[in-house]
C-alpha positions as CSV (number, residue, x, y, z in Angstrom):
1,X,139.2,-87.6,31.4
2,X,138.4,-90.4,29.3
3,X,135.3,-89.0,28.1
4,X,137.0,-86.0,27.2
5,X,139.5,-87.8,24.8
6,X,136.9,-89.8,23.3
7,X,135.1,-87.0,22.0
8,X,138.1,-85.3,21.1
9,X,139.8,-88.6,19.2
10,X,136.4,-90.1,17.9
11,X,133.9,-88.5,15.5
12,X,130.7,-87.1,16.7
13,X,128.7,-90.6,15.4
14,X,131.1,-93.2,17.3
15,X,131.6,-90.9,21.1
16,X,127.5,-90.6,20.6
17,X,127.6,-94.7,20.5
18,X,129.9,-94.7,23.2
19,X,127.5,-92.2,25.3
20,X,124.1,-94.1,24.8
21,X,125.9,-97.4,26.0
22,X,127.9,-96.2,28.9
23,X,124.9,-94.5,29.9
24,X,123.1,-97.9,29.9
25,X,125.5,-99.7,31.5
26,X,125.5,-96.7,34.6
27,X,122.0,-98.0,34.2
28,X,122.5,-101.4,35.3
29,X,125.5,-99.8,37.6
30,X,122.9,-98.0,39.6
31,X,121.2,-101.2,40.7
32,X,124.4,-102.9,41.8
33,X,125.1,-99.5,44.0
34,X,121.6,-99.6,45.7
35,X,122.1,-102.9,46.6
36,X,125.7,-103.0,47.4
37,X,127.5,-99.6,47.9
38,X,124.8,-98.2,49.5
39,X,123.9,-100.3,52.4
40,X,128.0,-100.9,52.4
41,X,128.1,-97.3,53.4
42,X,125.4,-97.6,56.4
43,X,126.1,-101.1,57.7
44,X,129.9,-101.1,57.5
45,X,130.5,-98.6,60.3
46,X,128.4,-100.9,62.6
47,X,131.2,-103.5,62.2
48,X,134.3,-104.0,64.5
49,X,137.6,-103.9,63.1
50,X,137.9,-107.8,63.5
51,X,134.4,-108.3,61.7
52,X,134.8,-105.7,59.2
53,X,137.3,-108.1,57.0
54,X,134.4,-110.8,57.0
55,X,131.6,-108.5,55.5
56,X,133.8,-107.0,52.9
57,X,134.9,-110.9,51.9
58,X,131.4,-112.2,51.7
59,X,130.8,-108.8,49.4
60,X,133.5,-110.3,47.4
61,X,132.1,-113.8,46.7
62,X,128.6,-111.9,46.0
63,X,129.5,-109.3,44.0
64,X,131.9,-111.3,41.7
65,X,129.0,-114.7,42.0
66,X,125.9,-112.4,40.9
67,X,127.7,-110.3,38.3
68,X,129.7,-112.7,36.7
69,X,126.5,-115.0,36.6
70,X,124.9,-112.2,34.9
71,X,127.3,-111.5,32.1
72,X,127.5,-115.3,31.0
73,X,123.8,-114.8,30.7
74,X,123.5,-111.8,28.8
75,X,126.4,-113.5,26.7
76,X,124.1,-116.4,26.0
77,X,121.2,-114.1,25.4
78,X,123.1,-111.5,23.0
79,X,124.4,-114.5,21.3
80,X,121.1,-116.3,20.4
81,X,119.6,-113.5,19.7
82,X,122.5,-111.9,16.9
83,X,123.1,-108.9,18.7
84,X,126.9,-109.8,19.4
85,X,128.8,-111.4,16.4
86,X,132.1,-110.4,17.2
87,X,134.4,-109.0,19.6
88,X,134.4,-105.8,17.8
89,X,130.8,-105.4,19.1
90,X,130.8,-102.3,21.6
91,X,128.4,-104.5,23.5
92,X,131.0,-107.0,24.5
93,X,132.8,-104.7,26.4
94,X,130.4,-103.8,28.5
95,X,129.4,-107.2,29.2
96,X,133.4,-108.3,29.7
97,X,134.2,-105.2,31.5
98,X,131.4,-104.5,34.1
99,X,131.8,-106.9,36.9
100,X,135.8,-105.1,37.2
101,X,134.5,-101.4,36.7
102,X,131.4,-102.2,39.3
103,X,134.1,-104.3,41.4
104,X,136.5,-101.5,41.7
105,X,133.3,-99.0,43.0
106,X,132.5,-101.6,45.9
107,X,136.4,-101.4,46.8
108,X,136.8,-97.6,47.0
109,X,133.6,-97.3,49.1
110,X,135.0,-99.4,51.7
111,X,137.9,-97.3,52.4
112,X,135.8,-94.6,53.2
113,X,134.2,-97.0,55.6
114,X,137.2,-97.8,56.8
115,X,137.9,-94.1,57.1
116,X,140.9,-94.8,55.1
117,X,140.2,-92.5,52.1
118,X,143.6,-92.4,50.7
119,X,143.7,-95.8,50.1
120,X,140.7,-95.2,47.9
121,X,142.7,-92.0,46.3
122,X,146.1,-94.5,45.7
123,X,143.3,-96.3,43.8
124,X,142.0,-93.9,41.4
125,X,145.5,-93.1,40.8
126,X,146.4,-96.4,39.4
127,X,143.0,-96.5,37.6
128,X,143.8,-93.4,36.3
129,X,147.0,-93.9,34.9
130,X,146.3,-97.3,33.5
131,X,143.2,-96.2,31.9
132,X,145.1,-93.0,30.3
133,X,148.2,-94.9,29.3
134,X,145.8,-97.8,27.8
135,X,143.5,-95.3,25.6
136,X,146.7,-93.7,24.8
137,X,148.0,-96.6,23.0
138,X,145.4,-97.8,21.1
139,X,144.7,-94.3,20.0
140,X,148.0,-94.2,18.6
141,X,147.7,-97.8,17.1
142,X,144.2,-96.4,16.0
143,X,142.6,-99.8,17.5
144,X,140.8,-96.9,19.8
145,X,136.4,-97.7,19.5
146,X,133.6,-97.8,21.8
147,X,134.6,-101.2,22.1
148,X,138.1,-100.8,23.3
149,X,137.2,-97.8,25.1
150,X,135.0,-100.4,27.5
151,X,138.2,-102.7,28.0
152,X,140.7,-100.1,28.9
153,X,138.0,-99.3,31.8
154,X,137.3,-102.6,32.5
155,X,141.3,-103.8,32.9
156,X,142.5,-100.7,34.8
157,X,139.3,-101.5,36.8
158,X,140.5,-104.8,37.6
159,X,144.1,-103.7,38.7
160,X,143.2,-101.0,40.9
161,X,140.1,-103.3,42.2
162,X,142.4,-106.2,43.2
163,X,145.2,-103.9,44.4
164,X,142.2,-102.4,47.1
165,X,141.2,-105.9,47.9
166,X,144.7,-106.8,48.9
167,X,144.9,-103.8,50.8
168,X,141.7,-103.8,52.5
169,X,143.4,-107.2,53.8
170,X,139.8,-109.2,52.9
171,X,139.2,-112.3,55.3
172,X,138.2,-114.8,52.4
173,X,138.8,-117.9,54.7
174,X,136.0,-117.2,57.1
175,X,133.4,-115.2,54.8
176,X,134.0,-118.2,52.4
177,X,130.3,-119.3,54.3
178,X,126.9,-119.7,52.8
179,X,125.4,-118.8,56.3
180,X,127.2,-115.4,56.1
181,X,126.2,-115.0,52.6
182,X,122.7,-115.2,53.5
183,X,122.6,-112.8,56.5
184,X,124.6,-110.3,54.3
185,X,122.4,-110.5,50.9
186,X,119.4,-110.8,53.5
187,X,120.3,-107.2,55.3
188,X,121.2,-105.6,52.3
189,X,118.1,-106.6,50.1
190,X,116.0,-105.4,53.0
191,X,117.7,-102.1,52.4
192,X,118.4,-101.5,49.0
193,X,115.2,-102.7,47.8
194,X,114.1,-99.0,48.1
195,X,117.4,-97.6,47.2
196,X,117.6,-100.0,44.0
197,X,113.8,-98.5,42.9
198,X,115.2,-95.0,43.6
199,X,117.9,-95.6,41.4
200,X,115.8,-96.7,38.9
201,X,113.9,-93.7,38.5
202,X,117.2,-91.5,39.3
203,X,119.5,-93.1,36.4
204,X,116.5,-94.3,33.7
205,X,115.5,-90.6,32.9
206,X,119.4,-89.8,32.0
207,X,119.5,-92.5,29.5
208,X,115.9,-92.7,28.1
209,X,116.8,-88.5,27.6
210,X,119.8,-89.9,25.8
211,X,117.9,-92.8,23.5
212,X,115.2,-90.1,22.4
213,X,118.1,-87.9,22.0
214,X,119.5,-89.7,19.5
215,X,116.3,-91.4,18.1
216,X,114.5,-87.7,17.1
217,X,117.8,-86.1,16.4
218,X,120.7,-88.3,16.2
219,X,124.0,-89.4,17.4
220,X,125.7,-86.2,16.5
221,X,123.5,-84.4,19.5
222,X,123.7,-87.2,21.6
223,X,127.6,-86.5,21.7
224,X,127.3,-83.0,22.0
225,X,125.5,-83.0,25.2
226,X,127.4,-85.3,26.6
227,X,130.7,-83.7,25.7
228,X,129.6,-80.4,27.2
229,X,128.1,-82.4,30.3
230,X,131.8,-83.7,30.6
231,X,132.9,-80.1,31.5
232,X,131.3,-80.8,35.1
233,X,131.7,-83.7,35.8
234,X,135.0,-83.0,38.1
235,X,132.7,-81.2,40.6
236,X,130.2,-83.8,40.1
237,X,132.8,-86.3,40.8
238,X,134.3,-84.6,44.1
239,X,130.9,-84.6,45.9
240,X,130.4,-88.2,44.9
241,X,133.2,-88.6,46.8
242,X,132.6,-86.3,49.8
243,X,129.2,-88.4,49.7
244,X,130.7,-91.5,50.8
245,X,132.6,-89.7,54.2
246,X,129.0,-87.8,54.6
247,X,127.0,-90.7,55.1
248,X,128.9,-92.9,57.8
249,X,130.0,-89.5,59.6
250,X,125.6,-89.0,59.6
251,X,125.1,-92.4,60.8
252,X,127.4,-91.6,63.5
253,X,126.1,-88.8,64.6
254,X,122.3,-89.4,63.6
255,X,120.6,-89.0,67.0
256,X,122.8,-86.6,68.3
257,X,121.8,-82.8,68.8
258,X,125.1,-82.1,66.1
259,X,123.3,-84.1,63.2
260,X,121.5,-80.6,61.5
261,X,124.8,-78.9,62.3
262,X,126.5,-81.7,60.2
263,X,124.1,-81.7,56.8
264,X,123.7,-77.7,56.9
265,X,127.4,-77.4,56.7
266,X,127.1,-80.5,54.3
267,X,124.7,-78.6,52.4
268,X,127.0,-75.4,52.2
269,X,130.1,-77.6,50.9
270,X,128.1,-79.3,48.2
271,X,126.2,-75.9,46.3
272,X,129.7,-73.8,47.1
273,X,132.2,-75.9,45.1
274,X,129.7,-76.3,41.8
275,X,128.6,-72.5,42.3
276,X,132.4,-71.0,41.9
277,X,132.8,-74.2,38.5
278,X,129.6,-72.6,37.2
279,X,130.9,-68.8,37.0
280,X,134.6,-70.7,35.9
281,X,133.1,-72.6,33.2
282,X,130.9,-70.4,31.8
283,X,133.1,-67.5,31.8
284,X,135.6,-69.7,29.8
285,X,133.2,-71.9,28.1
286,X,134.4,-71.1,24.1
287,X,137.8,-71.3,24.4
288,X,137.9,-73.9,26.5
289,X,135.7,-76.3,24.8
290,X,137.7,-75.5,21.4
291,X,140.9,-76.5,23.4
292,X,139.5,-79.8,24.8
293,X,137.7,-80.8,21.8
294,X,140.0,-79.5,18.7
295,X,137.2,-77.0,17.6
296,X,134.4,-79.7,17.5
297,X,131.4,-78.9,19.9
298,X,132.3,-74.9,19.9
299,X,128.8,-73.7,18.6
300,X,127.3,-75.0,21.6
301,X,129.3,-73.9,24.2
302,X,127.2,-71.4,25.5
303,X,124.9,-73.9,26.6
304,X,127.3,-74.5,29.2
305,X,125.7,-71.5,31.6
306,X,122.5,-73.5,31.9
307,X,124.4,-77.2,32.2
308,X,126.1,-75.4,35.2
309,X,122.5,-74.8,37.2
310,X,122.6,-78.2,37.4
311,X,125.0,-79.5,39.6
312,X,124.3,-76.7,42.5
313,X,121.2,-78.0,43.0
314,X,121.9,-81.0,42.5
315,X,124.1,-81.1,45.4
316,X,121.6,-80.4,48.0
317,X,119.8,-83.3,46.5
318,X,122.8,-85.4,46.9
319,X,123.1,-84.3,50.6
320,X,119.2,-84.9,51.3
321,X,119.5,-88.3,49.4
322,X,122.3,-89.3,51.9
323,X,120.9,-87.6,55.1
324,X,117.6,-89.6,54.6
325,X,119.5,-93.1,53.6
326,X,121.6,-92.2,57.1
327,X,118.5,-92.0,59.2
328,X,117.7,-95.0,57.5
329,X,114.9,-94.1,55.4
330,X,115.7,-94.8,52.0
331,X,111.7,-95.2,51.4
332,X,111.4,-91.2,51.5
333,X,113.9,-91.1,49.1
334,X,112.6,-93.1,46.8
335,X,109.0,-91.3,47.1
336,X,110.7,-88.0,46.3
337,X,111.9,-89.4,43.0
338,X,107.6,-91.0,42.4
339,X,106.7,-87.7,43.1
340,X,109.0,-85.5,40.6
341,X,110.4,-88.1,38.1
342,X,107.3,-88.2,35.9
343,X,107.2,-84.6,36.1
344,X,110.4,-83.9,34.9
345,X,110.4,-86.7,31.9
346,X,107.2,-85.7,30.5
347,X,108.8,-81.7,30.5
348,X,112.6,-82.5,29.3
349,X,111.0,-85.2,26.6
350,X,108.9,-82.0,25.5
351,X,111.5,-79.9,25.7
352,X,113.5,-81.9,23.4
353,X,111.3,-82.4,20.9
354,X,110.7,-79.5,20.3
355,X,114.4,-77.5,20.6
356,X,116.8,-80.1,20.4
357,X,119.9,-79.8,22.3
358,X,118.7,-76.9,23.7
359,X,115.5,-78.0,25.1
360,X,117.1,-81.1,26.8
361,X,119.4,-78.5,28.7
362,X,116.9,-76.4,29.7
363,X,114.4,-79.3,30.9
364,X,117.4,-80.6,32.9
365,X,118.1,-77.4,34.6
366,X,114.9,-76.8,35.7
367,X,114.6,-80.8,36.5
368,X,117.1,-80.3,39.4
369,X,115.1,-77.5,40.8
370,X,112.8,-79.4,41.0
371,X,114.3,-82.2,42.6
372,X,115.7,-79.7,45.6
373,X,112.5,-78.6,46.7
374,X,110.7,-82.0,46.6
375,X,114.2,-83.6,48.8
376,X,113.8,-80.5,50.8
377,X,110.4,-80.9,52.0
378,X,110.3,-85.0,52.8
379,X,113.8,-84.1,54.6
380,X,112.4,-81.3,56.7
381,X,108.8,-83.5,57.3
382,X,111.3,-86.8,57.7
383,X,113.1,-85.0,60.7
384,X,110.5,-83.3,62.4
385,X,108.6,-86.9,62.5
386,X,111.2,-88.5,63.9
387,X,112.6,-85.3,66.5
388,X,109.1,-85.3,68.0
389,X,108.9,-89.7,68.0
């Protein structure tokens, strides 16, 4: 929703700013997911409801040690080096604002863990209404930039974060212990060690195809892509979502004879929403992209059919991805992404250069056609291997 007003308030040149350095900071995002959210999602089950309140404190202390640690040092650097001179900078507000925004995704993941998922919903109300009612105003102040863009997110983050915490009733007397900190970072670098490489080669693609973007044709078509990518990002959203109850109901069921039932009824969830947005979106794709965007955008609307390819396949990757990091094997994972992500970079990047717009949709498309088939086969090798061990 934000995304959507940005590019409707902003001019194509500032939203395409906005674009390159969101996407850079879902860059750095990715990592603190591998190693956090991710092995959150498979380890947290295995805790009692007495214990449960001790990991999620010790993820507390960690998560708000490393990344705070982090931003005062990419402060420091950005400040010796020129690159921040004022607060004004868009650059400040990610640095100011990610530890809240990446806070409030390690709260909502453990309400699913917690099989408590409308505590996580509560949640994204509040962020969503504070976020809203925040751009609102300094739209209507016209303070609204980048810049401010990255503080309204990272203050409603920080609410709704907080307001989860308290929820989640945290035991931050007894994980307040350097022993349990160790055993925690100790299991979850073991783990998300493979799923942070993964990431890297899942999330670098999006924004290098973003930085070439707007290097070989400019900010303009970097916000144009994005602002038609916007249209799915509901669907895309709700199977992020489903994701996190897929993987600890997997890990429950893992080496039980229901476990194929369980991800080919996965798999039918995940392709049939995005299937029935694709025909919905493209069918409407001019008038609705003149509504949302006050006629800016329009002469590319059409594009939208081929955006729409990719999230149906992309959710059978999603399901693999999590079927694979619920058996445990995030190291198959991250061989799928060696073996297609060079293929698919060198072909989008081509692509791009020479159509544009156009040829970055098209190499994306058949990128996550790719993607299925490679997931498909580890998956299918990954589970006879281990049916017949």
């Amino acid at each position: 929703m934000l995304n959507v007003l940005l590019a409707r308030w902003l001019s194509p040149q500032d939203y395409g700013a906005f674009t390159l350095l969101h996407g850079l900071f879902w860059f750095v995002g990715a990592f603190h997911t591998a190693l956090w959210v991710e092995p959150l999602l498979v380890f947290g089950p295995g805790y009692d409801r007495d214990r449960l309140p001790v990991y999620l404190g010790a993820l507390f202390y960690l998560h708000f040690g490393i990344t705070l640690l982090t931003s005062l040092l990419l402060v420091l650097i950005t400040a010796g080096t020129g690159l921040v001179h004022s607060f004004t900078n868009p650059l400040w507000g990610v640095i100011l604002s990610g530890p809240f925004i990446l806070f409030l995704w390690l709260m909502r993941q453990a309400c699913y863990v917690r099989l408590e998922p409308e505590l996580a919903a509560i949640a994204g109300t509040l962020y969503t209404i504070a976020m809203l009612l925040g751009a609102y105003l300094m739209n209507h102040y016209e303070w609204l930039s980048a810049t401010g863009a990255f503080y309204v997110m990272g203050i409603s983050s920080g609410v709704a974060g907080l307001w989860l915490a308290f929820r989640l009733q945290l035991d931050l007397s007894h994980s307040f212990n350097i022993k349990v900190w160790r055993q925690v970072l100790t299991r979850h670098w073991h783990f998300g060690r493979w799923s942070a490489a993964t990431q890297g080669l899942m999330i670098a693609p999006e924004n290098l195809y973003y930085i070439a973007l707007t290097t070989w044709v400019g900010l303009e078509a970097t916000a144009t892509l994005k602002a038609l990518r916007n249209l799915n990002t509901p669907i895309l959203r709700i199977n992020i979502a489903l994701t996190s109850l897929l993987v600890p109901s997997l890990v429950e069921v893992r080496d039980q004879p229901q476990f194929m039932r369980t991800v080919r009824a996965a798999l039918a969830t995940f392709t049939l929403g995005p299937l029935l947005s694709w025909l919905l979106l493209g069918i409407l794709n001019q008038p609705l992209v003149g509504w949302l965007y006050q006629g800016k955008y329009q002469d590319s609307a059409a594009l939208i059919w081929m955006l729409g390819i990719g999230p149906i396949f992309g959710g059978i990757v999603v399901v693999l991805n999590s079927t694979l990091r619920a058996m445990e094997l995030p190291q198959k994972v991250f061989q799928a992404f060696c073996l297609f992500t060079p293929v698919n970079l060198l072909l989008t990047l081509g692509l791009m250069i020479t159509q544009g717009v156009l040829g970055t949709v098209i190499g994306l498309s058949i990128s996550t056609i790719l993607q299925a088939g490679v997931m498909a086969g580890l998956f299918l090798r990954a589970y006879r291997e281990n049916t017949n061990g």
